[in-house]
N, CA, C and O atoms as a GROMACS GRO file, in nm:
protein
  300
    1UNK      N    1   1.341  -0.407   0.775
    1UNK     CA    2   1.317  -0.276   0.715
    1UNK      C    3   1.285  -0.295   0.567
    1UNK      O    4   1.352  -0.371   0.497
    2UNK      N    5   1.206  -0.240   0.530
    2UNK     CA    6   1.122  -0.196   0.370
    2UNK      C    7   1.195  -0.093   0.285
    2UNK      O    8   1.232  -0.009   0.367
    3UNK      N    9   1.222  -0.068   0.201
    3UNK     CA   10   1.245   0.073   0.151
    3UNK      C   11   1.083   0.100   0.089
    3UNK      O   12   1.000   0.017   0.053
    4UNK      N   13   1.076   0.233   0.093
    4UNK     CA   14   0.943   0.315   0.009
    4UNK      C   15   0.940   0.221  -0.098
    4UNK      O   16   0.861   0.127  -0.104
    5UNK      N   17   1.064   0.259  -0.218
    5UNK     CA   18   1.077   0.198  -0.316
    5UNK      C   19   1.040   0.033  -0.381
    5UNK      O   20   1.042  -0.010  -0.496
    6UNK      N   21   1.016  -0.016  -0.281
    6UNK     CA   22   1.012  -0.162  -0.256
    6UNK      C   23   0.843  -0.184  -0.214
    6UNK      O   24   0.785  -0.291  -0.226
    7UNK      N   25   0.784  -0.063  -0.165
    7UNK     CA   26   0.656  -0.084  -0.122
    7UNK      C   27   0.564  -0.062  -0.260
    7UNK      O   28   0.468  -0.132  -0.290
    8UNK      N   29   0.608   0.035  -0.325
    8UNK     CA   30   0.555   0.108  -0.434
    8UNK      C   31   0.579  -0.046  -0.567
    8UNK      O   32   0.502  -0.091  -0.652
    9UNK      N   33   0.658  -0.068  -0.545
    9UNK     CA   34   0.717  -0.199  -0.635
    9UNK      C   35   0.627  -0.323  -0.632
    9UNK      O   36   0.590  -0.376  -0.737
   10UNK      N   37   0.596  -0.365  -0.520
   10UNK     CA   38   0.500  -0.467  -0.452
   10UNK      C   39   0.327  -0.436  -0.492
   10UNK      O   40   0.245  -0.524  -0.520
   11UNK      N   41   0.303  -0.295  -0.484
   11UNK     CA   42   0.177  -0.239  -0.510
   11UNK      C   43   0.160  -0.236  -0.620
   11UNK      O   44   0.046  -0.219  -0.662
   12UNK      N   45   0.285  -0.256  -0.723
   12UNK     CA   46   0.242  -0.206  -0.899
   12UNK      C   47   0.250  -0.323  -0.917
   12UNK      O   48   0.207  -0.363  -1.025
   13UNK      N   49   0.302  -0.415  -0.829
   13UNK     CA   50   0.262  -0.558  -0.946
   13UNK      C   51   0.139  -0.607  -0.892
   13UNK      O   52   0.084  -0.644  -0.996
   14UNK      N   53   0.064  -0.630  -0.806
   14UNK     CA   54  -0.052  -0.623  -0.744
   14UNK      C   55  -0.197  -0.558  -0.828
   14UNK      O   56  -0.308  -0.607  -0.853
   15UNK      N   57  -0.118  -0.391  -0.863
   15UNK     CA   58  -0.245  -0.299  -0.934
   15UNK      C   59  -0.143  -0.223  -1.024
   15UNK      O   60  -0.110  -0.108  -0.998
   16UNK      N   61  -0.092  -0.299  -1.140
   16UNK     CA   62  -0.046  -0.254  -1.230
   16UNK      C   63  -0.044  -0.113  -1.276
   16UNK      O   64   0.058  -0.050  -1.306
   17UNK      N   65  -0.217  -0.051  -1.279
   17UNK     CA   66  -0.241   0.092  -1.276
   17UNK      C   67  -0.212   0.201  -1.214
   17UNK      O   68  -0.215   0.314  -1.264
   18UNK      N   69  -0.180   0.169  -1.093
   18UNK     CA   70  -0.164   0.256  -0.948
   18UNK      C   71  -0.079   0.337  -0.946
   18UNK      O   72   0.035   0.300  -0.975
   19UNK      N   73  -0.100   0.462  -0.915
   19UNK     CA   74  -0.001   0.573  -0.855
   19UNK      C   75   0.014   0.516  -0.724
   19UNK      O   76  -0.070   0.442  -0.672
   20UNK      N   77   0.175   0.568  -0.646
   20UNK     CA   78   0.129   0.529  -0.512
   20UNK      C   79   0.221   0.617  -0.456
   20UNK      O   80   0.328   0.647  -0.509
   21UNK      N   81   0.176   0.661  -0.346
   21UNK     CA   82   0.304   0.754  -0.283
   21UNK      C   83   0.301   0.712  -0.123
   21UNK      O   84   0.209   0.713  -0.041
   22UNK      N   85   0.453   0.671  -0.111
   22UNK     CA   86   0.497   0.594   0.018
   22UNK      C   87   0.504   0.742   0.116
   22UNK      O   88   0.556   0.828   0.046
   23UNK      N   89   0.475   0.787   0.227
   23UNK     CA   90   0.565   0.885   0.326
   23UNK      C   91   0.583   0.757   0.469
   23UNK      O   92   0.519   0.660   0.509
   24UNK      N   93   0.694   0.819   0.502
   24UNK     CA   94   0.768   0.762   0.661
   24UNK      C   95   0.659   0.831   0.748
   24UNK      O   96   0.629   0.949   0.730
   25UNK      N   97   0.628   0.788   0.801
   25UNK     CA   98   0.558   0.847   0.970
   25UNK      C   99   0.628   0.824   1.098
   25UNK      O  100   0.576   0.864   1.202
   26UNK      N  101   0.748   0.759   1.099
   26UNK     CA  102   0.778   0.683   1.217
   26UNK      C  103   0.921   0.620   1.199
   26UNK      O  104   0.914   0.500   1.224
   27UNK      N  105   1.052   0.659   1.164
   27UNK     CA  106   1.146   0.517   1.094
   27UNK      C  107   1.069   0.490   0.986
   27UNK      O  108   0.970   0.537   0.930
   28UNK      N  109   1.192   0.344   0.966
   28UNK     CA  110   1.079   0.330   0.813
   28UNK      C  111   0.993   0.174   0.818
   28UNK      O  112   0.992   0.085   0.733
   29UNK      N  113   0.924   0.182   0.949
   29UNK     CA  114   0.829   0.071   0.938
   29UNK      C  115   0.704   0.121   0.995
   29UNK      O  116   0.634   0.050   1.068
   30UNK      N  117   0.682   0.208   0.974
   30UNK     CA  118   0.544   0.331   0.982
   30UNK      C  119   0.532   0.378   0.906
   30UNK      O  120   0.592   0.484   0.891
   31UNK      N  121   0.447   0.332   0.814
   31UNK     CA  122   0.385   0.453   0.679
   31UNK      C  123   0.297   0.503   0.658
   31UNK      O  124   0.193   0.489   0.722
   32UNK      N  125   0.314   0.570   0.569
   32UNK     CA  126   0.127   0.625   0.530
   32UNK      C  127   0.138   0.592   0.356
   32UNK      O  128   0.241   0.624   0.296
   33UNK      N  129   0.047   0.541   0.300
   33UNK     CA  130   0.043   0.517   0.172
   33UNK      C  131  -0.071   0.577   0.090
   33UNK      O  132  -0.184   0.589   0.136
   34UNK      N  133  -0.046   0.605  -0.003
   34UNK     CA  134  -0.167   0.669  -0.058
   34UNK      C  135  -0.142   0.622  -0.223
   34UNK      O  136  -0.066   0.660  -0.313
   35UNK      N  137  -0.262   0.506  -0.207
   35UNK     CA  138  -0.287   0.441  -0.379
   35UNK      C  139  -0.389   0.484  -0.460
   35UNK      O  140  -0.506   0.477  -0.422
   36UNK      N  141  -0.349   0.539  -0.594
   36UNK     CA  142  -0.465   0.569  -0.660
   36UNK      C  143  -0.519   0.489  -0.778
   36UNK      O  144  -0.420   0.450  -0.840
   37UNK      N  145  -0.621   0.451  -0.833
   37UNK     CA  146  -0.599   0.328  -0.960
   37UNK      C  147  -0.747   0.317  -0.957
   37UNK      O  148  -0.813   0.321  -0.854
   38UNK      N  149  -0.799   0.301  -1.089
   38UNK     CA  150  -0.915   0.242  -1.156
   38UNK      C  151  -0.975   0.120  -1.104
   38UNK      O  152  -1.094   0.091  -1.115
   39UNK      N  153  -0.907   0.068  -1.059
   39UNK     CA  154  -0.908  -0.084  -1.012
   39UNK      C  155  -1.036  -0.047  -0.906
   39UNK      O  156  -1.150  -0.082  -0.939
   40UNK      N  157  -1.018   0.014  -0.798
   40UNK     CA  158  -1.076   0.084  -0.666
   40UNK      C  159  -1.240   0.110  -0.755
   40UNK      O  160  -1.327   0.054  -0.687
   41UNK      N  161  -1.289   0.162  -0.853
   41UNK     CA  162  -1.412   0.160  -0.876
   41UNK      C  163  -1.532   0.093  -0.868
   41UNK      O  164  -1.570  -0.007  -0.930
   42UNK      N  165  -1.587   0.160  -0.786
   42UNK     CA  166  -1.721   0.008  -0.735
   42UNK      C  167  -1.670  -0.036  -0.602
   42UNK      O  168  -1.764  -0.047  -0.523
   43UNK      N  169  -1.563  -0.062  -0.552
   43UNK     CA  170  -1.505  -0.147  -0.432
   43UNK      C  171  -1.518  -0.101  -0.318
   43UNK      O  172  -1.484   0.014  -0.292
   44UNK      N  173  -1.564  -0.174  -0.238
   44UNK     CA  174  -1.555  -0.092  -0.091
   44UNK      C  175  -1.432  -0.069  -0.063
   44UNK      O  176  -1.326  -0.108  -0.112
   45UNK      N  177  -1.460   0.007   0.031
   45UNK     CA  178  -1.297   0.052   0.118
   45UNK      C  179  -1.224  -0.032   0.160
   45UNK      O  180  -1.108  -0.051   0.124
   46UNK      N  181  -1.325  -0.126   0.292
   46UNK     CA  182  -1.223  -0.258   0.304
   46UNK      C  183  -1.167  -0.343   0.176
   46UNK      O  184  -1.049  -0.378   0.177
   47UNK      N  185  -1.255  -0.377   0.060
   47UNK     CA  186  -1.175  -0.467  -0.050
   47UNK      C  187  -1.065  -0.355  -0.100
   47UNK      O  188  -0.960  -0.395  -0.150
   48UNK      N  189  -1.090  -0.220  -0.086
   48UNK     CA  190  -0.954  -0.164  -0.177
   48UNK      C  191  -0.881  -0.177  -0.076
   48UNK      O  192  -0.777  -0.208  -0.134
   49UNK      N  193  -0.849  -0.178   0.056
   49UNK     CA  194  -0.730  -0.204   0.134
   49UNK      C  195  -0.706  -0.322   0.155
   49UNK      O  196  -0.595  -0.364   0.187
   50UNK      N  197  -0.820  -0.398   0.137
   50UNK     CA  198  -0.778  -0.592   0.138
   50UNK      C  199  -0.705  -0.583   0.010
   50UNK      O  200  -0.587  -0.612   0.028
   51UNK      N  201  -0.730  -0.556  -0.097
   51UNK     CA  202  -0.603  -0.502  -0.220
   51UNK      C  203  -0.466  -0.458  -0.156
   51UNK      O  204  -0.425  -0.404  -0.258
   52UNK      N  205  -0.411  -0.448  -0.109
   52UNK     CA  206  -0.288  -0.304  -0.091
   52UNK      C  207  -0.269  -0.388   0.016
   52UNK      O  208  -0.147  -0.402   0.023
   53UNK      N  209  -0.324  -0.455   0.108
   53UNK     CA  210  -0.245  -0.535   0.243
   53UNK      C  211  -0.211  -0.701   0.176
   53UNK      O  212  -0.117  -0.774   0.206
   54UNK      N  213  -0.310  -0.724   0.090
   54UNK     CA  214  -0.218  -0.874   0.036
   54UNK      C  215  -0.134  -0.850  -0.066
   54UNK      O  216  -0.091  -0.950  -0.123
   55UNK      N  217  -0.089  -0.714  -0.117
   55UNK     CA  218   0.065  -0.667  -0.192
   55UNK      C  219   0.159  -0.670  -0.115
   55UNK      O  220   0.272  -0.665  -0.164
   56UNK      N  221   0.141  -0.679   0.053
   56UNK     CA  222   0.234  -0.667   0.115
   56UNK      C  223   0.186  -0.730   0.231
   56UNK      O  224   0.177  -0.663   0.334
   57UNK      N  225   0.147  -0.870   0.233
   57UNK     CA  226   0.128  -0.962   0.286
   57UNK      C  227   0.259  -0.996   0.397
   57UNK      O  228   0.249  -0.994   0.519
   58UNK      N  229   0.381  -1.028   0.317
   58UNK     CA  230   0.495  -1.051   0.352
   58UNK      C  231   0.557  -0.978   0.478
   58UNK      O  232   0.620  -1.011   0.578
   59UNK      N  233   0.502  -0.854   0.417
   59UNK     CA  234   0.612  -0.776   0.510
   59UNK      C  235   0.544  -0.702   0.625
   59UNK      O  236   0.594  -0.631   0.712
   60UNK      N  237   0.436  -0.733   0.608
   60UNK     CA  238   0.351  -0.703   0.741
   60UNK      C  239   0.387  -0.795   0.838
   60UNK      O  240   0.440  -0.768   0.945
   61UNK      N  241   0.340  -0.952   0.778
   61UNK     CA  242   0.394  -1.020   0.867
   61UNK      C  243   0.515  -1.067   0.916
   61UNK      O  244   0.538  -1.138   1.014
   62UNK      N  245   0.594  -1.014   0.827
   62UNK     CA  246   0.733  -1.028   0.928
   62UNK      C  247   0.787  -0.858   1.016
   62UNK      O  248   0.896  -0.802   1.029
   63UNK      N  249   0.672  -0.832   1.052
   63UNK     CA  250   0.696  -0.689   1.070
   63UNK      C  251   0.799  -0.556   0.978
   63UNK      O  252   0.860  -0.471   1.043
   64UNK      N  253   0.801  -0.558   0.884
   64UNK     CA  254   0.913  -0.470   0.825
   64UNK      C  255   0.823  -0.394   0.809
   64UNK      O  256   0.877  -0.288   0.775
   65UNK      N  257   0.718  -0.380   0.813
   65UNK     CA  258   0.600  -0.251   0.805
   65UNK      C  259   0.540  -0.305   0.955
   65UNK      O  260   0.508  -0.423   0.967
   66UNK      N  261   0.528  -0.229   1.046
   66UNK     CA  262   0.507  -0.214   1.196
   66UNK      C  263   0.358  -0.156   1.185
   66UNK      O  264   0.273  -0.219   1.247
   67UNK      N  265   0.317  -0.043   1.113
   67UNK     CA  266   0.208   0.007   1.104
   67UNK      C  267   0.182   0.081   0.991
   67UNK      O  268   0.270   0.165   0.976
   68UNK      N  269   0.067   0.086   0.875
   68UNK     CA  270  -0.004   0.155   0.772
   68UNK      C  271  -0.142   0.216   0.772
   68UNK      O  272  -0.256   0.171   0.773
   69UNK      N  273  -0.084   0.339   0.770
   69UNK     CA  274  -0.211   0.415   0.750
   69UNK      C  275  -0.213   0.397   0.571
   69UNK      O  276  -0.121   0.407   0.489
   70UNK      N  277  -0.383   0.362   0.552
   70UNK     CA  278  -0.413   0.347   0.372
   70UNK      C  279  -0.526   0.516   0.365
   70UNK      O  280  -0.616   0.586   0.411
   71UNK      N  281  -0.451   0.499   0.294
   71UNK     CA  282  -0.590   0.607   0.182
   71UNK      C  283  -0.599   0.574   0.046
   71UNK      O  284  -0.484   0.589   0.005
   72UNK      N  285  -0.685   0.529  -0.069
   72UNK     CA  286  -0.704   0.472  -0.111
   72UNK      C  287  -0.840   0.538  -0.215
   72UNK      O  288  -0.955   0.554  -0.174
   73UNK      N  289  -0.799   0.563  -0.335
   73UNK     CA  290  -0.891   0.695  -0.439
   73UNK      C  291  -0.912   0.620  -0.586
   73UNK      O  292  -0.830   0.538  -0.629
   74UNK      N  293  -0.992   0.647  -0.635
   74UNK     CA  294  -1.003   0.657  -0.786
   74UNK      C  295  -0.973   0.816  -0.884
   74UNK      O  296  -1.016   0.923  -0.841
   75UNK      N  297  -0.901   0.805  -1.005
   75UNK     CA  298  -0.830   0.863  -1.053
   75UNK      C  299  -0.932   0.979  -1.075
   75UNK      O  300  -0.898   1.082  -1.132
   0.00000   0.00000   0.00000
């Protein structure tokens, strides 16, 4: 298991800039995330979520995040 707090933590050191707001969808290894940050300008969709899935490389693969829905914006 992940806390929110811990996801949001992982994402700001990743994209220093980023707003991010964790919600539960499921327990807490189903989320929905929603990152916002400067960084994302110019980037496709897949590179801004290839961003945001190697912040949390770890815990995907040890399943503590089961499933993520991304949404993913410039400010």
């Amino acid at each position: 298991m992940v806390t929110n707090e811990r996801v949001i933590e992982l994402i700001k050191q990743k994209i220093p800039d980023s707003e991010v707001i964790v919600d539960n969808l499921s327990g807490n290894d189903h989320l929905q995330v929603t990152v916002t940050s400067s960084v994302f300008e110019g980037l496709s969709l897949i590179k801004q979520h290839q961003l945001i899935y190697s912040a949390l490389t770890k815990e995907l693969a040890n399943e503590a995040i089961h499933a993520l829905a991304l949404k993913t914006q410039t400010p």
